[in-house]
C-alpha positions in Angstrom: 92.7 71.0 125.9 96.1 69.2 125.3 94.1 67.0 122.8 92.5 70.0 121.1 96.1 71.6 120.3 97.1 68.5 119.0 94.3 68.1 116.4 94.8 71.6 115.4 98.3 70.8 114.9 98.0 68.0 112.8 95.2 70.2 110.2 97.9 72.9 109.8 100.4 70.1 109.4 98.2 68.9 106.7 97.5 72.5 105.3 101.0 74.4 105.2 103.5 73.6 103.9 107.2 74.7 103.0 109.0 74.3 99.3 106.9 71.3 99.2 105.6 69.4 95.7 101.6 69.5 95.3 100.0 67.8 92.4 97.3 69.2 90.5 94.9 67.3 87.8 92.8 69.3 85.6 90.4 68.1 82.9 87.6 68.7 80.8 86.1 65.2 80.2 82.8 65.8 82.1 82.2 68.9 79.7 81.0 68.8 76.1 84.3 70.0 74.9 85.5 72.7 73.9 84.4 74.7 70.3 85.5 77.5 68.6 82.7 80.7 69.4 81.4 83.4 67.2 84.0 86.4 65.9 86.6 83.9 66.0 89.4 83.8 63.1 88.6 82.0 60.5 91.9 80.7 59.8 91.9 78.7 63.1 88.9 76.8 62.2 84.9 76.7 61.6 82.5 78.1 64.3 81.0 75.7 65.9 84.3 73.0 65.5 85.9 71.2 68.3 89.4 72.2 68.9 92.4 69.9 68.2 96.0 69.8 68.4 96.5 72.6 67.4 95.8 74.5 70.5 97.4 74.4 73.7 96.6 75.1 77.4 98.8 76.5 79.8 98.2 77.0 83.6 99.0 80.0 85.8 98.9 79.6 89.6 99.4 81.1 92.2 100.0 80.2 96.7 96.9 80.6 98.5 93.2 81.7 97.6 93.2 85.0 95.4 90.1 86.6 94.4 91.2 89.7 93.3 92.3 89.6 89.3 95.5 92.3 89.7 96.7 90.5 92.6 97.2 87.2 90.8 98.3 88.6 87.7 101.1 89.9 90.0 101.5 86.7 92.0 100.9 84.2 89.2 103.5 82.3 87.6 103.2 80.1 84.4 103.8 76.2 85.2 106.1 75.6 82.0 105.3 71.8 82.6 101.7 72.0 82.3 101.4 73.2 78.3 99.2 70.5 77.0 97.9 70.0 73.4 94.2 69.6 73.2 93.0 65.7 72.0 92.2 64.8 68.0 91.9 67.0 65.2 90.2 70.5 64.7 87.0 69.7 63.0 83.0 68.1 63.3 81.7 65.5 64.8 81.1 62.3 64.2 84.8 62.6 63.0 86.4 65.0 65.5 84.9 64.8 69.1 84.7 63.5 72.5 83.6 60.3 71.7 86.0 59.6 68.5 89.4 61.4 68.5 88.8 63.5 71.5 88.4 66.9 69.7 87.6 69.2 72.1 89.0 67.8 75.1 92.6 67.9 77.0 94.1 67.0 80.5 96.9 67.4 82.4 98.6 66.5 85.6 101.3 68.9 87.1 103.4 68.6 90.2 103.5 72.6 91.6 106.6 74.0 94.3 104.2 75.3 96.6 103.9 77.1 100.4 100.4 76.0 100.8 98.6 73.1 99.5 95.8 75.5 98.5 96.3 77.9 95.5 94.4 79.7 92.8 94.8 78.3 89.1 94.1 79.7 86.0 93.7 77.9 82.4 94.5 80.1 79.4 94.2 78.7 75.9 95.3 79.7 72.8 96.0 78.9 69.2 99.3 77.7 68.2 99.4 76.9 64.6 101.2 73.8 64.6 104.1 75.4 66.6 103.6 78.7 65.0 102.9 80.5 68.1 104.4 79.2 71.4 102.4 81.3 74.0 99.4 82.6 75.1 100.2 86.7 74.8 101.9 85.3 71.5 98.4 84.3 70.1 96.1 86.7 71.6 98.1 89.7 70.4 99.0 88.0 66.5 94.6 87.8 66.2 94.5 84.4 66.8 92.0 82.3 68.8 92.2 82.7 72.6 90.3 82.2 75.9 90.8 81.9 79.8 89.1 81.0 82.8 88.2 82.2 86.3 90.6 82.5 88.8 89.9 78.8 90.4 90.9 77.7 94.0 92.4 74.2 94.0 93.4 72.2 96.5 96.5 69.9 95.4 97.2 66.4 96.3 99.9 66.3 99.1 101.0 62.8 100.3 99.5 61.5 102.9 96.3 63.8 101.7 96.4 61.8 98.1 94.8 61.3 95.3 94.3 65.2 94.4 90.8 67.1 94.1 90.3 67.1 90.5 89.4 70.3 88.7 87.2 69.2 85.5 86.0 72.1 83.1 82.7 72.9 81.8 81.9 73.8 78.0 83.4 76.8 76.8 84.3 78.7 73.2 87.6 80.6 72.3 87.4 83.4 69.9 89.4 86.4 69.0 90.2 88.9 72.0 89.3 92.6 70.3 92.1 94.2 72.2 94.9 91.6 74.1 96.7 94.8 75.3 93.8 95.0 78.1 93.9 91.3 79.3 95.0 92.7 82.5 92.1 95.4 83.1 89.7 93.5 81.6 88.1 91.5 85.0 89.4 88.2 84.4 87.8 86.9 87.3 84.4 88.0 86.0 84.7 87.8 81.9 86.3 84.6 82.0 84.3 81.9 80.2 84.9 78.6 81.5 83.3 77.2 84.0 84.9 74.6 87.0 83.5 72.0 88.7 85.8 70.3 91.8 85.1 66.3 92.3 86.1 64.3 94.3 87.5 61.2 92.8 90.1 59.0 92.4 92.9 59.3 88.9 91.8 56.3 88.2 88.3 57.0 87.7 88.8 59.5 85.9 91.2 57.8 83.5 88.3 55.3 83.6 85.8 58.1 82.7 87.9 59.1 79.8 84.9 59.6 76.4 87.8 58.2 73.6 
């Protein structure tokens, strides 16, 4: 019994945490990158074009596992360290892709103040004209191209539990929202279009596994 209590203490040691640092990598290198979809503005690039520097992904997170869209939108906070340019230049392959300039592809690796080494993420990205638009909300509501994901449990890298889970990204488009002013009523855990696979694997395989 005295054993038991002491294994159980040492997985909630592990678990929960308080004002601790978590570290969180998220990529899309496994994917086919990411392209701009049908309906979206032309002025942000050709259908069908992997996106490049000029589009950005920010990360919203939130403690713990949250299912429920209106509870994280309430919860979540922005990680202002986590804005990331996308790889390469907006264009076509053989020119702009994965396997040349990295068009289409982005990554970034974010240390979180958390409770709990579990939280939900979310990846929202957006068009930003070359610094012409400097946030998501910015973009979506000016016409320009958009998307977001799923609300994603992750479970971040806490010494001694180290390296992180990884969080790599499927293929997904961005396109114009029709009306930004319902983000928040539109089911974001069920309309968002990316899709997340969580491996297992060390940074350095995945810096390894890097297409460019």
């Amino acid at each position: 019994m005295k054993k038991t209590l002491i294994v159980l203490g040492l997985v909630a040691a592990f678990n929960v945490y308080a004002d601790i640092t978590g570290y969180l990598q998220l990529d899309n290198f496994a994917s086919d990158g990411v392209t701009i979809g049908t309906g979206g503005n032309p002025a942000n690039g050709p259908i069908g074009a992997f996106i490049g520097s000029d589009y950005t992904a920010s990360l919203y997170w939130a403690n713990g596992t949250i299912t429920d869209t209106n509870t994280f939108l309430s919860l979540a906070t922005l990680s202002l360290d986590a804005d990331t340019q996308f790889y390469g230049d907006t264009g076509f392959a053989p020119d702009h892709w994965g396997g040349s300039d990295g068009a289409g592809l982005f990554e970034v690796e974010v240390a979180l103040e958390v409770a709990t080494r579990f939280v939900t993420v979310q990846a929202r990205v957006w068009y930003n004209g070359g610094g012409l638009f400097t946030s998501f909300d910015q973009a979506a509501n000016a016409g320009q191209n958009v998307s977001w994901s799923n609300l994603i449990p992750a479970s971040l890298g806490v010494p001694p539990l180290w390296p992180p889970e990884p969080i790599e990204m499927n293929s997904f488009v961005v396109t114009v929202v029709p009306e930004p002013s319902t983000f928040a009523l539109a089911g974001l855990g069920s309309a968002g279009i990316m899709l997340f696979r969580r491996h297992i694997q060390s940074k350095r395989f995945r810096m390894n596994a890097r297409p460019f």
